[in-house]
C-alpha atoms as an extended CHARMM CRD file, in Angstrom:
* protein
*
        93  EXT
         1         1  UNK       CA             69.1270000000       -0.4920000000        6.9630000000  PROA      1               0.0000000000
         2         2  UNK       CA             66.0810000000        0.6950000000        5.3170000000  PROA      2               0.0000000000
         3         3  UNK       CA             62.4690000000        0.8260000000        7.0480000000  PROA      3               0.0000000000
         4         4  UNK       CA             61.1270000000       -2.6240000000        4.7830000000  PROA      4               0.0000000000
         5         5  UNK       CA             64.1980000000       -4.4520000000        5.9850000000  PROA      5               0.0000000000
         6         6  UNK       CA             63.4080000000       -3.3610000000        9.9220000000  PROA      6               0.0000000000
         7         7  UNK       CA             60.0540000000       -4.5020000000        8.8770000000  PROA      7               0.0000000000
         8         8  UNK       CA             60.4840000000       -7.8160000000        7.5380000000  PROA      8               0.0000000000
         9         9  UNK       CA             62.8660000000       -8.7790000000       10.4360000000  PROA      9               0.0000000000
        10        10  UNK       CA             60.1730000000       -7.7980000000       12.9720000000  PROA      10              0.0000000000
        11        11  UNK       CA             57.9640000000       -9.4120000000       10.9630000000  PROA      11              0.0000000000
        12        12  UNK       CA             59.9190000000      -12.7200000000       10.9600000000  PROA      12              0.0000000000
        13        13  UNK       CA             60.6610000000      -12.7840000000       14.6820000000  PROA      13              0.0000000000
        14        14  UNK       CA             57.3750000000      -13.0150000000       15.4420000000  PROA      14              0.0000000000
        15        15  UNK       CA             56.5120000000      -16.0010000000       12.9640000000  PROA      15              0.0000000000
        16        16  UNK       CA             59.3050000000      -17.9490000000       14.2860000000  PROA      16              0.0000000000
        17        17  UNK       CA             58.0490000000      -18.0050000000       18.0540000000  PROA      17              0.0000000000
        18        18  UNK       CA             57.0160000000      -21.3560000000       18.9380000000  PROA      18              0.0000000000
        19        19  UNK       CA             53.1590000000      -22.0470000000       20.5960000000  PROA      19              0.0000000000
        20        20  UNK       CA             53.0860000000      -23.0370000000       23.9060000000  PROA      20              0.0000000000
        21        21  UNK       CA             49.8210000000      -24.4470000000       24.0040000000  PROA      21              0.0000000000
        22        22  UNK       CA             49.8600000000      -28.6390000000       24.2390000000  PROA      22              0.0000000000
        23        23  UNK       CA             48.2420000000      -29.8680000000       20.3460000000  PROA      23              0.0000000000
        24        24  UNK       CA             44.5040000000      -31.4080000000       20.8740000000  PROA      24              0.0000000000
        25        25  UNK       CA             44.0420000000      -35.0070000000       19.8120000000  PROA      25              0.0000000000
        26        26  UNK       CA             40.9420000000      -35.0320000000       18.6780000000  PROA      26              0.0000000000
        27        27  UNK       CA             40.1390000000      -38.9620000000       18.4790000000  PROA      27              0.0000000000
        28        28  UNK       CA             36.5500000000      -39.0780000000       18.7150000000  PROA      28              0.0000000000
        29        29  UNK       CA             36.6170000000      -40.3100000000       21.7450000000  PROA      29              0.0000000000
        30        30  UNK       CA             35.4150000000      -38.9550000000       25.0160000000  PROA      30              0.0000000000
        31        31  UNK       CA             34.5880000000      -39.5770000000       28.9830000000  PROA      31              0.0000000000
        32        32  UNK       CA             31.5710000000      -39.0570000000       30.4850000000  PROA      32              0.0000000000
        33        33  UNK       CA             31.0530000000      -38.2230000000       34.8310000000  PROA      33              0.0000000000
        34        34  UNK       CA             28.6670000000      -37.6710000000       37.0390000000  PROA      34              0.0000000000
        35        35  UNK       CA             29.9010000000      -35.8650000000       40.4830000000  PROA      35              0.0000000000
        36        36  UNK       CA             33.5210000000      -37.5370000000       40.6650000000  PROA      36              0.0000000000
        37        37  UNK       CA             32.9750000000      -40.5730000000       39.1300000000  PROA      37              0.0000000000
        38        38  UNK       CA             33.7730000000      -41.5340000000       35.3790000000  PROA      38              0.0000000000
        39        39  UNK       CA             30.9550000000      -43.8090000000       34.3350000000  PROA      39              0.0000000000
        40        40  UNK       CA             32.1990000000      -43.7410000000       30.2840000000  PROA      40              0.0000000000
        41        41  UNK       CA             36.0810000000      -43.4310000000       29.4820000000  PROA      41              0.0000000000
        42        42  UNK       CA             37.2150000000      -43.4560000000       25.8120000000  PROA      42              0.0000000000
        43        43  UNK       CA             34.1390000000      -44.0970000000       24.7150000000  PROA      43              0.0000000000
        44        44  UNK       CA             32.6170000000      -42.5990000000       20.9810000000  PROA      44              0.0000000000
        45        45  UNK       CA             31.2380000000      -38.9860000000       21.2080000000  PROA      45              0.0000000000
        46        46  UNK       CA             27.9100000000      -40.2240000000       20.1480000000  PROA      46              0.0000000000
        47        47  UNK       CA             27.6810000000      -42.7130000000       23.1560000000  PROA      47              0.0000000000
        48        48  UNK       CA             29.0090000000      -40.6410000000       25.4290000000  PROA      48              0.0000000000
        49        49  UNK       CA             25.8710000000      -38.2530000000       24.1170000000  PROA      49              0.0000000000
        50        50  UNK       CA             22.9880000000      -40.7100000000       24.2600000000  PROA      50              0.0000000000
        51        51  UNK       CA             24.2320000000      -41.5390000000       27.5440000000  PROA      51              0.0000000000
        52        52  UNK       CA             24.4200000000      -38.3540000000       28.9980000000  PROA      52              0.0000000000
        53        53  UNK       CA             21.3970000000      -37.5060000000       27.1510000000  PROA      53              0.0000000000
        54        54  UNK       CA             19.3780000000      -40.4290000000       29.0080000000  PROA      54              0.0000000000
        55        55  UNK       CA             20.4660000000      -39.2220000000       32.3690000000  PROA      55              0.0000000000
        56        56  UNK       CA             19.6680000000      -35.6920000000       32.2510000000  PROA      56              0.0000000000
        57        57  UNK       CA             16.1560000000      -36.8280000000       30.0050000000  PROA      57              0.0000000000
        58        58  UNK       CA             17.3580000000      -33.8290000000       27.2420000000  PROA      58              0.0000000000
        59        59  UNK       CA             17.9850000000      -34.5720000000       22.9720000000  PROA      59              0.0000000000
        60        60  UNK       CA             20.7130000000      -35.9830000000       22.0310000000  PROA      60              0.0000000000
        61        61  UNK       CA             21.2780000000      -34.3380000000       19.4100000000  PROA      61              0.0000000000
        62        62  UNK       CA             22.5520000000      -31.0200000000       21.1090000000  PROA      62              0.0000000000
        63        63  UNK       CA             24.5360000000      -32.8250000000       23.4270000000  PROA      63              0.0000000000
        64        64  UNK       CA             26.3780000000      -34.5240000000       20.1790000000  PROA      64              0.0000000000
        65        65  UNK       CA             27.2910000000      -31.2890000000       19.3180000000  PROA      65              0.0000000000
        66        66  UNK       CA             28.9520000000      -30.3500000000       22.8180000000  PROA      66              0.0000000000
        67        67  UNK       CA             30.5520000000      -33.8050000000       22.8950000000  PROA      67              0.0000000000
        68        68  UNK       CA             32.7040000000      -33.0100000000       19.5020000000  PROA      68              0.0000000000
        69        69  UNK       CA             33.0090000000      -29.4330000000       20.9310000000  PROA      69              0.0000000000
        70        70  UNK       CA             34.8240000000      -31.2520000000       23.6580000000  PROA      70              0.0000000000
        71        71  UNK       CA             36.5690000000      -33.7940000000       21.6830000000  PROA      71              0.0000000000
        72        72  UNK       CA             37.8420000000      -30.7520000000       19.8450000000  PROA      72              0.0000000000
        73        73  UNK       CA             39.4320000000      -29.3610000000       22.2120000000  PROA      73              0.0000000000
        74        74  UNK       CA             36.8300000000      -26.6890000000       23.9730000000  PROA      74              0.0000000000
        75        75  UNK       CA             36.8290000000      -27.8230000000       27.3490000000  PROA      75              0.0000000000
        76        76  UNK       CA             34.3660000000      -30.1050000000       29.8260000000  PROA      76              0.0000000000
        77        77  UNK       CA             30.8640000000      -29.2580000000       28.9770000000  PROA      77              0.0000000000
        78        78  UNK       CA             28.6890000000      -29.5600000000       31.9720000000  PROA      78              0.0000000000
        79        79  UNK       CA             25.1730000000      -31.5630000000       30.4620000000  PROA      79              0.0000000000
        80        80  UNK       CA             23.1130000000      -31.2170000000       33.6490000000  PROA      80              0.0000000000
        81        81  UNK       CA             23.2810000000      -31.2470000000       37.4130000000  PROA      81              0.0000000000
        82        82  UNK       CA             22.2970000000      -34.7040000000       38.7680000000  PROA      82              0.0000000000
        83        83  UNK       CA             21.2700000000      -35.7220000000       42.7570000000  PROA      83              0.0000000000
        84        84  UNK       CA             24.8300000000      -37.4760000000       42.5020000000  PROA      84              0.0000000000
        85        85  UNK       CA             26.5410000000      -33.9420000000       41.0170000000  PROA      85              0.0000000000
        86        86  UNK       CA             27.1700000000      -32.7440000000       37.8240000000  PROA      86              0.0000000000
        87        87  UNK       CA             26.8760000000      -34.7570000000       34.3080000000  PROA      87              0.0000000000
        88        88  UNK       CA             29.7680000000      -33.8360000000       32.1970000000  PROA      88              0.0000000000
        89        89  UNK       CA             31.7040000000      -34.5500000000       29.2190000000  PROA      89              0.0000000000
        90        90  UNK       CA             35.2750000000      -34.2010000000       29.2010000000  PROA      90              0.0000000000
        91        91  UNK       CA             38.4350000000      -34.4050000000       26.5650000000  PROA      91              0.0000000000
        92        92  UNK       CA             39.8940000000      -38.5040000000       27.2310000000  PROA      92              0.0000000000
        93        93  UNK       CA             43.5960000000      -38.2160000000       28.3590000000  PROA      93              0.0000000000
C-alpha cells in the first residue's frame, strides 16, 4: 500500500466520525429571567431585548445582539444583576 493510499484512508476515517454535539434550533425565539424566575418564555429576541433592556435601564440595541447570540446557540448571556438576581437571556427549550 503506498503512502497516498495510507493517507486518504486516514483522511477518510476522520470525516466519517459523527458530532456529538446536540444541533441548535435557532427559532428566534428566546426566554428571559431574573434570579430563578422566567418572566418571558418563547418570546421574539427583540422582546425579550427591550424587556431586559427596560429592567437593567441599558440600549437595546446591544442587548439585541446578545439575544440572537443566544438564540444562536452561544449560551445564557447575563444582561445585568437585579435586587431580585441576575437578568438573563437564555436559548428556549
Amino acid at each position: 500500500m503506498t503512502v497516498a493510499a495510507v493517507s486518504t484512508l486516514v483522511f477518510v476515517g476522520g470525516v466519517a466520525t459523527p458530532a456529538s454535539a446536540q444541533p441548535v434550533i435557532q427559532d428566534g425565539l428566546v426566554n428571559v429571567s431574573v434570579g430563578n424566575v422566567t418572566i418571558l418564555k418563547n418570546v421574539n429576541v427583540g422582546v425579550a431585548a427591550q424587556v431586559a433592556a427596560e429592567v437593567c435601564g441599558v440600549d437595546v440595541g446591544p442587548i439585541a445582539v446578545l439575544g440572537n447570540a443566544v438564540d444562536a446557540g452561544d449560551g445564557p448571556a447575563t444582561i445585568c444583576h437585579s435586587a431580585q438576581g441576575p437578568v438573563k437571556i437564555e436559548q428556549n427549550t
